[in-house]
N, C-alpha and C positions, 0 to 999 in steps of 0.2 A: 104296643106293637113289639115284637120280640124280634132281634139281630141276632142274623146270624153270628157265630164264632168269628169268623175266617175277619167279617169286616167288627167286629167288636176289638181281635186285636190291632186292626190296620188305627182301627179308632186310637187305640192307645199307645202307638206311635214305633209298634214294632214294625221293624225294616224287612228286608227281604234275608239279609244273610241273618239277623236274628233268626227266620225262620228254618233254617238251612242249619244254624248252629241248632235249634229244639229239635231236629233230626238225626242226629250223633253222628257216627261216623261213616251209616249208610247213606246217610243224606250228603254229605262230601264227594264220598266215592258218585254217585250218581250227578252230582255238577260236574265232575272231571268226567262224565261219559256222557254228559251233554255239552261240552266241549270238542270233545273228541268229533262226535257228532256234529256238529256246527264248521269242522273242518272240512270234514270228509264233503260234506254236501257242497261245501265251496270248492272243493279238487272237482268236483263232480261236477259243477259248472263251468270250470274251465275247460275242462277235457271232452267233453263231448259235446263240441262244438264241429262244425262240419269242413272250417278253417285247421283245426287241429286233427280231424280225423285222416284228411285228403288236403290239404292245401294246394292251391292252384299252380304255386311252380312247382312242387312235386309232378303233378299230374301233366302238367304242359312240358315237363322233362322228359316223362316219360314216353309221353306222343311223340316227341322228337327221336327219341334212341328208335321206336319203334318204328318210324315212320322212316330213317334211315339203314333200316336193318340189322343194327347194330347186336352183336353177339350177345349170349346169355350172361355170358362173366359182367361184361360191361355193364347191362343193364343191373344187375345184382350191387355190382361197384355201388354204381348211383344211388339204390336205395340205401344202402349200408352207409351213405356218410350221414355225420353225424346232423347235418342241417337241414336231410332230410328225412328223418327219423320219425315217422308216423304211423298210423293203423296202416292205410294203401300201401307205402313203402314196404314195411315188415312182413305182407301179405304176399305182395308180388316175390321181395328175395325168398322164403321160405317156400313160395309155391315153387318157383324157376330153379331155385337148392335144390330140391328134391326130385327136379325134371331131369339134372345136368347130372345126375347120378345115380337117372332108371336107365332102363335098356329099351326103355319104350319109348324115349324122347317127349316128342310134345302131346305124344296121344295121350298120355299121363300128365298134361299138364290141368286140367278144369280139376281133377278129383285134387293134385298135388294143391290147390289153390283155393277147395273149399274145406280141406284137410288144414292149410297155414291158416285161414279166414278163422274158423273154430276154436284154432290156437289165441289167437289173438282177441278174440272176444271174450273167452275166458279170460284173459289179462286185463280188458275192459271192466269187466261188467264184478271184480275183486272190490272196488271200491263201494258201490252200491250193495253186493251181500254183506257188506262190513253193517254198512247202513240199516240193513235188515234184519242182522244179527241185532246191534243195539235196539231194533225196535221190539225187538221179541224178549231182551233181557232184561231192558228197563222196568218194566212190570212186576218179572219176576222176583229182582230187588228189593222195587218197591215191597212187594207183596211178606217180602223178607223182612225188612221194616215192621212191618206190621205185624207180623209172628213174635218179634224178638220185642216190640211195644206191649203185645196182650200179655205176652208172658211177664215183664216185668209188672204191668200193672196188675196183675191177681196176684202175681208175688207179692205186690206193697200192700194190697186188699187184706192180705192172710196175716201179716209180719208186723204192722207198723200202725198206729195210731195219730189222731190229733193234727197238728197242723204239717206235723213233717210228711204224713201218709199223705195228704192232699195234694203237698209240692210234689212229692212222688210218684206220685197216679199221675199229676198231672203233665209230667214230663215224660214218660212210657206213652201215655198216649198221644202226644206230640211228637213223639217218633213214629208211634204206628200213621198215625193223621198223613204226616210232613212228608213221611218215603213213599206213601202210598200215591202222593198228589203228584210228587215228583217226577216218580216211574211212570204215569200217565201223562203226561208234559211231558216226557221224550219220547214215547211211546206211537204217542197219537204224530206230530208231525214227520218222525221218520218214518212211519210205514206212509204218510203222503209222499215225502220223499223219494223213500225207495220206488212207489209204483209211477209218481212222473218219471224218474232218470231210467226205469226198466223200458216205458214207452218209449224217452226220447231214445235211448240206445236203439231199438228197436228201428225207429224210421233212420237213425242215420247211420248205421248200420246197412240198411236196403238201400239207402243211394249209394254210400261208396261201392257196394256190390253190383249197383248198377255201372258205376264208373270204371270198375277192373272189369266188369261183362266185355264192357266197350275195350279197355284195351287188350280184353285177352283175344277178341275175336279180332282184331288189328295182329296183334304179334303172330296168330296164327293163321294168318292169310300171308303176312312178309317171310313166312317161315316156307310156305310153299316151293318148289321147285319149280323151275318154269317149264313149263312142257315145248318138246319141239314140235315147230308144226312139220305134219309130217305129207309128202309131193302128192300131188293130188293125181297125176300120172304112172300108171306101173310100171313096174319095169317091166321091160322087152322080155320076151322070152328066146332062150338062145334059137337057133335058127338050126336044123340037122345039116348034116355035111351033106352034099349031093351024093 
């Protein structure tokens, strides 16, 4: 019965970083950018949570300025301190910034607030195309590996005989092997990665847009003027002089 390689050397008591050392110094560089990766996916789980996106005293502060009519500045204050510091936050001051210094007032405020929303998602969603970035270059590394392995091994093929050509070949191709297994191990669960954190952004995303829906259409009802009611009796009409 014939074994495979992969478990013939597990057989023989090679480790994992031995395997990682028979990959020279592409095989290195691609553990430090499965690292790197292994972070980012952890930032990526803290952050896009719907606690971190909108937290509920943000939100319930906000109802309260609004709810008291409280001016634009004030409200902007609010978001701008540093304890409130979230996607909602960043969304409303940028939207209401750019209200408080149109000529159109609030009739500029949904576009000035799906214009900040925009902004802000592109600062969300840096994390995850990093993520997708390595999932696209791992490969190609790998695949790099395996150039710079063939190539040395038809060089040791043409150049070298006897037992030293054998150690020779067969370290070129432990590099072509090793980067190539590599690049595919970071390859394959980042791009899982990148397409769950694209989803979850996606839905929580559409709630917190639900939750500034709800306050935008709140601030601009308290922003209304009040109308007077106006006598439900005409005036007299002057009477001619006799």
């Amino acid at each position: 019965m014939t074994t495979l390689p992969m478990f013939t050397l597990a057989a023989e008591g090679k480790s994992i970083l031995g395997y990682i050392h028979a990959g020279g110094p592409i095989s290195y560089l691609l553990v430090l950018i499965s690292i790197v990766a292994v972070a980012l996916v952890v930032i990526n789980f803290m952050l896009l949570r719907r606690e971190s996106l909108a937290p509920e005293p943000v939100v319930d502060g906000l109802r309260r300025l609004i709810a008291q009519s409280a001016p634009a500045d004030a409200i902007i204050a609010f978001c701008r301190q540093q304890e409130h510091d979230c996607f909602l936050a960043r969304v409303i001051a940028g939207g209401l910034g750019k209200v408080s210094r149109s000529a159109f007032g609030l009739l500029e405020l949904r576009p000035a607030l799906e214009e900040a929303g925009a902004r802000e998602l592109d600062r969300l969603e840096r994390t995850n195309h990093i993520i997708a970035m390595i999932a696209a270059v791992g490969p190609m590394l790998g695949l790099l590996g395996t150039v710079v392995g063939m190539i040395g091994a038809f060089a040791t093929l043409g150049a070298e005989s006897g037992i030293t050509k054998n150690e020779q070949l067969a370290g070129y191709m432990s590099v072509a092997l090793v980067t190539t297994a590599e690049g595919l191990i970071i390859a394959i669960p980042c791009t899982f990665a990148y397409a769950l954190f694209k989803r979850r952004t996606d839905r929580l995303v559409a709630e917190v847009g639900d939750t500034a829906e709800e306050l935008l259409s709140a601030l601009s009802a308290s922003a209304k003027p009040a109308t007077r009611p106006t006598s439900s009796t005409p005036a007299r009409a002057a009477t001619p002089a006799a």
